[in-house]
C-alpha positions as CSV (number, residue, x, y, z in Angstrom):
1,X,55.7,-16.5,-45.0
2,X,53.9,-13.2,-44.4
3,X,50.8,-12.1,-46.0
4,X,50.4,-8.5,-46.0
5,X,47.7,-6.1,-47.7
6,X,49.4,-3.2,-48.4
7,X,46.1,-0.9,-48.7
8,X,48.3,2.2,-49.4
9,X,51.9,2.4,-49.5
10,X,52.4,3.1,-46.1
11,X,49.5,0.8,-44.2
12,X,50.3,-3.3,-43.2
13,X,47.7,-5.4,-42.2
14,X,48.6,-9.1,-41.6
15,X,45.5,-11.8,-42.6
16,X,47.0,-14.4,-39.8
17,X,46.7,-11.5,-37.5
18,X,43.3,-9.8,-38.4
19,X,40.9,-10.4,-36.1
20,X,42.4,-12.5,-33.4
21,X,42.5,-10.0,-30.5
22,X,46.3,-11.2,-29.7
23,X,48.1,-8.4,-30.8
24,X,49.7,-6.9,-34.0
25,X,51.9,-9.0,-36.1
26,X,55.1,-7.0,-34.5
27,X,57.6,-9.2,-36.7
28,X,56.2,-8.1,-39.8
29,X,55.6,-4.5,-38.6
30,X,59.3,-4.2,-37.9
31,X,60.3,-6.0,-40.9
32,X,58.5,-3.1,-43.3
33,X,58.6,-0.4,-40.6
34,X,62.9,-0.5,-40.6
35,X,62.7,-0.9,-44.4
36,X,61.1,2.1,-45.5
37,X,61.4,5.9,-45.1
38,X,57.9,6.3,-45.0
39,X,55.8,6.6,-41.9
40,X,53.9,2.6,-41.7
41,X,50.9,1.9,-40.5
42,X,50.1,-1.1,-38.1
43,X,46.5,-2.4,-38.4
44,X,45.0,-5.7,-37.8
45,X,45.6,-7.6,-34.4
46,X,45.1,-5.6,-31.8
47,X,42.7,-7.4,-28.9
48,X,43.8,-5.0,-25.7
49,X,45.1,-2.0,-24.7
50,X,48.6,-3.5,-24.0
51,X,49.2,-4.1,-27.9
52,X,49.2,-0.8,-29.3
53,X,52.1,0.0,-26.4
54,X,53.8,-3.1,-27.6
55,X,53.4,-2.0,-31.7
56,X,55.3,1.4,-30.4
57,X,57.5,0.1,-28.2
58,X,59.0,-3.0,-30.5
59,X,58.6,-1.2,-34.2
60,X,58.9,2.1,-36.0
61,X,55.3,1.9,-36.7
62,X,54.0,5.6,-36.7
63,X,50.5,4.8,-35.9
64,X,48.3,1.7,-35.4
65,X,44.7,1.6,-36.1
66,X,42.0,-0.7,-34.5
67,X,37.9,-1.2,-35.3
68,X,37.0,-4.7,-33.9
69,X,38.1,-4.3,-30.2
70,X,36.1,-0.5,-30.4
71,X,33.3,-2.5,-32.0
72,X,33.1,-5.1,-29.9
73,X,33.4,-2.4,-27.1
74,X,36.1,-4.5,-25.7
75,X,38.0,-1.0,-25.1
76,X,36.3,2.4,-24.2
């Protein structure tokens, strides 16, 4: 089961994922990232450089968003 704010039509954010640092939820980016026409959004997850090439690499996602690791400044 997947839970997924859908902020605006085309943004995904996964609760399990959000805030971890382990990387985006890729399964549930591709799941809504192949099923629409719309550019998607990845968000929540993200803990290193590494997972914004993996978001781009496994999914359609057209962008992927980050605060906590900036915050944190866990990446400069």
């Amino acid at each position: 089961m997947y839970l997924c704010d859908i902020v605006t039509p085309n943004y995904c954010s996964s609760y399990a994922f959000s805030g971890q640092g382990k990387g985006f939820d890729i399964d549930l980016i591709k799941l809504i990232s192949d099923a629409v026409s719309i550019p998607v959004i990845a968000s929540s997850g993200a803990g290193a450089v590494e997972h914004f090439t993996e978001v781009f690499r496994e999914t359609n996602a057209s962008a992927a968003l980050a605060a906590g690791i900036f915050h944190r400044k866990e990446v400069r």
